[in-house]
C-alpha positions in Angstrom: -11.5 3.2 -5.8 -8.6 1.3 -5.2 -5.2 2.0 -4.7 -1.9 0.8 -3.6 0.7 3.3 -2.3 4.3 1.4 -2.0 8.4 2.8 -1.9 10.7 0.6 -3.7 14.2 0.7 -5.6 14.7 -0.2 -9.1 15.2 -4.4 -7.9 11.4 -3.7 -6.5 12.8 -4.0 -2.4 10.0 -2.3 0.0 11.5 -3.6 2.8 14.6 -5.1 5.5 13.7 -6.6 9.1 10.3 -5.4 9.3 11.4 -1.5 8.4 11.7 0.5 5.9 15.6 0.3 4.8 15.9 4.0 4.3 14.5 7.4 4.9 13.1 9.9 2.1 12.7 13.3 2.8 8.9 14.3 1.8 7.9 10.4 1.5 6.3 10.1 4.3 4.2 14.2 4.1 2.9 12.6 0.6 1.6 9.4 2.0 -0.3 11.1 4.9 -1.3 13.6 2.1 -2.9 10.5 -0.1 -4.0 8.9 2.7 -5.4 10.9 5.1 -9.1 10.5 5.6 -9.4 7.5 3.6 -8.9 3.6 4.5 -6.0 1.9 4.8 -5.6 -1.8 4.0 -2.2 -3.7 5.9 -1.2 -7.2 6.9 0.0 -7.7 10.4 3.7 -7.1 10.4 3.3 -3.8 8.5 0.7 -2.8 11.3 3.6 -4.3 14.2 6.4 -1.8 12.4 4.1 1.1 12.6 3.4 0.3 15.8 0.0 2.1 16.2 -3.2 2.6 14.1 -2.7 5.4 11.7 -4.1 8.7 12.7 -7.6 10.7 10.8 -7.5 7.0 8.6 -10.1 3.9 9.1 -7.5 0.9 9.6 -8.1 -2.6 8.5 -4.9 -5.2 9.1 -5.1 -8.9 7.6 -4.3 -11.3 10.0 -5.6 -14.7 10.0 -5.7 -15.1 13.4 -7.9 -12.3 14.2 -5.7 -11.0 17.2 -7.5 -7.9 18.3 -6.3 -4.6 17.8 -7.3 -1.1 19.4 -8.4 1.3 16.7 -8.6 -1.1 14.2 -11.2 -3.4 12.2 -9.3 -7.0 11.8 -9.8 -8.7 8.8 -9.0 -12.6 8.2 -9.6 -12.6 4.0 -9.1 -10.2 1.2 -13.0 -10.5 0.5 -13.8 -9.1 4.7 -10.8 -6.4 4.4 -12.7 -4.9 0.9 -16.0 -5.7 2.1 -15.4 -3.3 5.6 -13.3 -0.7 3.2 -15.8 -0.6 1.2 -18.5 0.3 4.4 -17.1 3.5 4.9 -17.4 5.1 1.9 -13.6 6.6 1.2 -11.1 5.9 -1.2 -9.4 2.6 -0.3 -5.4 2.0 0.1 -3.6 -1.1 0.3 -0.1 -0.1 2.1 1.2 -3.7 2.5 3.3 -5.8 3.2 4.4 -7.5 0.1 1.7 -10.5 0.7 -1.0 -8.2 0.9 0.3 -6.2 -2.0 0.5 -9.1 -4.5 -3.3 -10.3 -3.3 -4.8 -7.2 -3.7 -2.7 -6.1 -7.2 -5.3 -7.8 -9.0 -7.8 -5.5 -8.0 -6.3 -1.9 -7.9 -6.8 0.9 -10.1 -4.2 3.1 -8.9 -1.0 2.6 -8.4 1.5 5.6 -6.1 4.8 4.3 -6.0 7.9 6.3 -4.8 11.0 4.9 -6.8 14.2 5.1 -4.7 16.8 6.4 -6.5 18.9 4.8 -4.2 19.6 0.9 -4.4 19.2 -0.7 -1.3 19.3 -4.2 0.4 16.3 -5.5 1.6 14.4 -9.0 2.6 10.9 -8.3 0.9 9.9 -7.1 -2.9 7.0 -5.7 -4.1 5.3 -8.0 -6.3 6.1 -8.5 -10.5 3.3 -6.4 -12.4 2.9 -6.0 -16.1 3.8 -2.5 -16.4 2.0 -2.2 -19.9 -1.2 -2.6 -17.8 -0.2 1.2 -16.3 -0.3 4.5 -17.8 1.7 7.0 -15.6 -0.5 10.1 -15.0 1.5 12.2 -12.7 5.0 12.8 -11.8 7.2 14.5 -9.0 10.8 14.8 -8.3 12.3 15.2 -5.3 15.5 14.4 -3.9 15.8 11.1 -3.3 12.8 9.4 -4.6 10.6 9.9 -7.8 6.9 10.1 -6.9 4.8 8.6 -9.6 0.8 8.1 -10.0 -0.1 5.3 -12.5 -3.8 4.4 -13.6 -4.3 0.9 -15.0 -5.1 0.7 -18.6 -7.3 -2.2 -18.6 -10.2 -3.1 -16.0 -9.4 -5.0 -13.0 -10.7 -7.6 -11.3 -13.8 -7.7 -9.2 -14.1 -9.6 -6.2 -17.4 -10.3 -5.2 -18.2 -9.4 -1.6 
């Protein structure tokens, strides 16, 4: 299955410079939570503001000029990142950045997205979605975000690999 996991404000910002523009308590203990043992999908400057492969996770990064990376499988297409996920048997998460998120929209199931409560500045969106397309199926509050699971309503594309 698979799933994008993304933090954005109510104007869709995920990001500013290359960072996150903010810090959320228990944002960061619920992505390792989802994430932990499964693959992660990311484009190159996502990877660069991480800094480092993420720990107990298979890591695939999109970059189209194949620059090596230590602990990592380097991907230049969509179809190679999904085929190599898909290899390893685990649940599959696209983490971003906002060109990798609106490829790969068309193809998740699941979507885990922390709304800020907070409005924020920022120099990259997440992508437009029809929101009718997602039912939310869980919900959790916590002080400055609002963690919410949504399953998509209809099927979603295939890619063939």
């Amino acid at each position: 299955m698979i799933h994008a996991i993304v933090a954005m404000t109510d104007s869709r910002v995920i990001g500013k410079r290359n960072a996150l523009p903010w810090k959320l308590k228990g944002d960061l203990p619920r992505f390792k939570k989802l994430t932990s043992g499964h693959t992660v999908i990311m484009g190159r400057n996502t990877y660069e503001s991480i800094g480092r492969p993420l720990p107990n996770r298979h890591n695939i990064v999109l970059d189209f000029d194949q620059r090596p990376i230590e602990g990592a499988v380097v991907c230049d297409s969509i179809t190679e990142a999904l085929r190599v996920a898909r290899s390893y048997g685990t649940e599959i998460f696209v983490i971003g950045g906002a060109s990798i998120y609106e490829q790969m929209l068309p193809y998740v199931e699941v979507l885990h997205i922390s709304h800020v409560k907070q409005d924020y500045e920022g120099d990259v969106s997440f992508p437009t979605y029809d929101t009718v397309d997602w039912k939310e199926v869980e919900r959790e509050d916590f002080e400055d975000f609002t963690a919410v699971t949504y399953e998509r309503q209809s099927t979603p594309q295939q890619i063939s690999l």
